[in-house]
C-alpha positions in Angstrom: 116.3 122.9 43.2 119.4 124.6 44.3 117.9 126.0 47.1 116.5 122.6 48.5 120.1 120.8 47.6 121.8 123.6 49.8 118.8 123.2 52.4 119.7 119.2 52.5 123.4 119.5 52.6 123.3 121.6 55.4 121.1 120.1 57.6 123.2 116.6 56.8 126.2 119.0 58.3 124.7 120.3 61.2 122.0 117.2 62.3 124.9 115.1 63.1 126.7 117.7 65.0 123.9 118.3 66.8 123.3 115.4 68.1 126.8 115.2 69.1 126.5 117.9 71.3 123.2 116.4 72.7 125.3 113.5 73.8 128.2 115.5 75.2 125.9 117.1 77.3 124.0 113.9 78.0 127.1 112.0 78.6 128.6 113.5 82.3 124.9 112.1 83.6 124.5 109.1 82.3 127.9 108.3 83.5 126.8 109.3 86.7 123.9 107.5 86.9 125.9 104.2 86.1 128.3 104.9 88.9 125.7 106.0 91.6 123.8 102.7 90.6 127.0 100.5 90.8 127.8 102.0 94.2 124.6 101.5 95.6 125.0 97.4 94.7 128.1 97.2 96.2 127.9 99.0 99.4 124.0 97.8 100.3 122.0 99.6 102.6 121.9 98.5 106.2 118.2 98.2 107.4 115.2 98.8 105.8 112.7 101.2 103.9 109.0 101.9 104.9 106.8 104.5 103.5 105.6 107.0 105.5 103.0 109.2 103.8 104.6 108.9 100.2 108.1 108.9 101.3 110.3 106.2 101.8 112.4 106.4 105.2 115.3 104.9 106.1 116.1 102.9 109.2 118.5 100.5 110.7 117.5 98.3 114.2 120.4 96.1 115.1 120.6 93.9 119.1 117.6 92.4 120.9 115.8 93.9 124.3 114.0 96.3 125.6 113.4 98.9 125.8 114.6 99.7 122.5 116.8 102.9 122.2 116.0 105.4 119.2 119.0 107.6 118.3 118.3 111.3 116.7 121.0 112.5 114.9 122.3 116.6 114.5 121.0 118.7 111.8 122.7 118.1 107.8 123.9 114.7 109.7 122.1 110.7 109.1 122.4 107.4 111.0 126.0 107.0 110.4 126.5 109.7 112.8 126.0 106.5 115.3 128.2 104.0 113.5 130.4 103.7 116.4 128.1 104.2 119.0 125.0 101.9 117.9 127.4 98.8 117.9 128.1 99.0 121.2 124.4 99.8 122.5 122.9 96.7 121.1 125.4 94.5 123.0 122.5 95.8 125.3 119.8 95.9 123.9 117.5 96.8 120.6 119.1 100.2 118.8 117.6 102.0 116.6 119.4 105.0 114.5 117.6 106.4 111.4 117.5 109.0 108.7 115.2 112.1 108.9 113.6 112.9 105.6 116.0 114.5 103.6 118.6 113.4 105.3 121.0 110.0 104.5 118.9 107.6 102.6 115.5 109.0 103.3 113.5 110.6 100.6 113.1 114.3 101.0 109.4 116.0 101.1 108.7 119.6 100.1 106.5 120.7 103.7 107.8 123.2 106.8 110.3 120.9 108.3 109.4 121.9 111.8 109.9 119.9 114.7 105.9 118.9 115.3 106.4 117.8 111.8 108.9 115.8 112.0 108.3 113.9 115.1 104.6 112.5 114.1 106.6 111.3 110.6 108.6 109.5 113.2 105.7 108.2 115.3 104.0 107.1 111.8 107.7 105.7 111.1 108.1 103.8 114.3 104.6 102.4 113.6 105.4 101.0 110.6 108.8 99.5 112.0 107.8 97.6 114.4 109.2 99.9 117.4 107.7 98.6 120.7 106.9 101.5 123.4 107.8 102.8 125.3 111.2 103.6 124.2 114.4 106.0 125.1 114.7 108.8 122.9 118.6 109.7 122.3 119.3 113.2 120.8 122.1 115.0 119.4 122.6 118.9 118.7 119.4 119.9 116.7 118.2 116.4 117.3 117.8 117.4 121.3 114.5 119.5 119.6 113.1 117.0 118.2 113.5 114.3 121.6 111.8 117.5 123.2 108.7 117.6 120.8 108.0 114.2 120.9 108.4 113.8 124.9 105.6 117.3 124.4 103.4 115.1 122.3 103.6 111.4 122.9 104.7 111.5 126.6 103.2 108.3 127.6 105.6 106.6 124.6 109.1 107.6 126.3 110.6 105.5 129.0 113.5 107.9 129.1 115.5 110.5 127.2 119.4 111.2 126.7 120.6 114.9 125.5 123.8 114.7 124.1 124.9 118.3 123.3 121.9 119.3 123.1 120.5 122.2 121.2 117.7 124.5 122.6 114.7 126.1 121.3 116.2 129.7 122.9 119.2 129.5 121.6 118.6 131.4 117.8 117.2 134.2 120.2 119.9 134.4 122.9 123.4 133.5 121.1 124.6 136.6 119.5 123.9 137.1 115.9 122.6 133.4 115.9 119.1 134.6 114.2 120.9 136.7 111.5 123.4 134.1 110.5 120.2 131.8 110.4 118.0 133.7 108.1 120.6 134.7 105.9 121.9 130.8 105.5 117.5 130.1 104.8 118.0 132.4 101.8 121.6 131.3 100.3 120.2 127.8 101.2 116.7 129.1 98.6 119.0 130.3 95.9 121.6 127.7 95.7 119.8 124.3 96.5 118.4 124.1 92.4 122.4 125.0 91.3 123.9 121.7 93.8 121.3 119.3 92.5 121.6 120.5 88.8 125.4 119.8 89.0 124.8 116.1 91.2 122.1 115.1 88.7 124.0 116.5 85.6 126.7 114.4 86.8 129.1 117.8 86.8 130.3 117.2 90.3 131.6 114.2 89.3 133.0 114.9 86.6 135.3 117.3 88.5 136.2 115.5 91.2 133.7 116.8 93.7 132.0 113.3 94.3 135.2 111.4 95.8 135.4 110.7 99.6 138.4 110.2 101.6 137.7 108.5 104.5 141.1 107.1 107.1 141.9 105.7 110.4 138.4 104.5 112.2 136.2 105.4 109.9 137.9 104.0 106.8 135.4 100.9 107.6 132.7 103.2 106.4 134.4 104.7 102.9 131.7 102.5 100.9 128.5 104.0 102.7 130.1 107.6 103.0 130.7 107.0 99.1 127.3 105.6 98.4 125.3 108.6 100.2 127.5 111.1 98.3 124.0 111.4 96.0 120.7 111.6 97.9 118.9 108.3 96.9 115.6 110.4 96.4 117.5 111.4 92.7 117.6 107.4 92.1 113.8 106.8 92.9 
């Protein structure tokens, strides 16, 4: 009996402990869930979302014309690479800027991101949005591949193609130390992505201040959709 009373006391102590721990460590993500979802209904996405072979893509048509221009942003960039520009293009006619997978608002998927990849998701994509061809392909930095690829395999689609600092397919080869400083950032990249989402979806970033943007001058129009994106919206869905 003495036993079992000891027994009961102790798990009386320690059960309620423990689940205030549990909470603690809940706490930080709940917290950031409820911010991440508040941000997300007050700054709403410009655009729309279609599913392209399981994963929902992001992309924003604004003007009237044709032909429409489709705007490829740089590598670790999204659409609001064009914020300024895209204004100004459909005073022209139809612009189209839009998120790669992975990248701004657009789902990630788990297959070789290579550039024949990406540009039949984005003739699937177009498809689905309503894109008439043929079209002119605008691409910037690592976004000049893809406008490459897609003029290799849907030639008949493009009426005409823009390379805006461009990147090219020789370049990892020819640029010294460009292929080292590659492959070593493909296997930092391998050991630290499961470390950045565990802190984002743990809500650890934000609780130390990591999730804050500051955002002046020209751009301070954007703060809410720069603030919004901090979190991938694939960690929502």
């Amino acid at each position: 009996m003495a036993s079992r009373s000891k027994s009961s006391i102790f798990s009386q102590f320690w059960a309620p402990i423990a689940g205030l721990c549990v909470l603690l460590l809940l706490a930080p993500a709940l917290v950031n869930l409820a911010i991440l979802k508040w941000e997300h209904a007050r700054n709403p996405v410009p655009g729309a979302f279609y599913d392209v072979d399981g994963a929902q893509m992001h992309i924003n048509c604004t003007g009237s014309g044709s032909p429409t221009v489709v705007l490829e942003h740089a590598a670790s960039a999204s659409y609001m690479l064009w914020r300024r520009v895209q204004p100004k293009l459909s005073q022209v006619t139809r612009v189209c800027s839009y998120d790669r997978a992975g990248h701004g608002w657009s789902s990630a998927r788990g297959e070789p991101r290579d550039a024949k990849t990406i540009v039949h998701e984005l003739h699937l994509f177009l498809d689905q949005a309503g894109v008439q061809r043929p079209f002119i392909y605008v691409g910037h930095s690592a976004g000049g591949l893809y406008v490459r690829e897609y003029d290799k395999e849907f030639p008949n689609e493009l009426d005409g193609v823009a390379l805006l600092e461009a990147s090219s397919p020789q370049q990892i080869n020819e640029l010294p130390g460009w292929r080292k400083s590659w492959e070593e950032d493909i296997l930092d990249r391998r050991r630290t992505l499961w470390k950045d989402k565990l802190r984002q979806c743990s809500g650890w970033d934000r609780l130390f201040g990591n999730c804050e943007v500051k955002v002046s001058g020209p751009d301070e129009p954007y703060a809410g959709q720069y603030q919004a994106m901090r979190t991938p919206i694939s960690f929502l869905r």
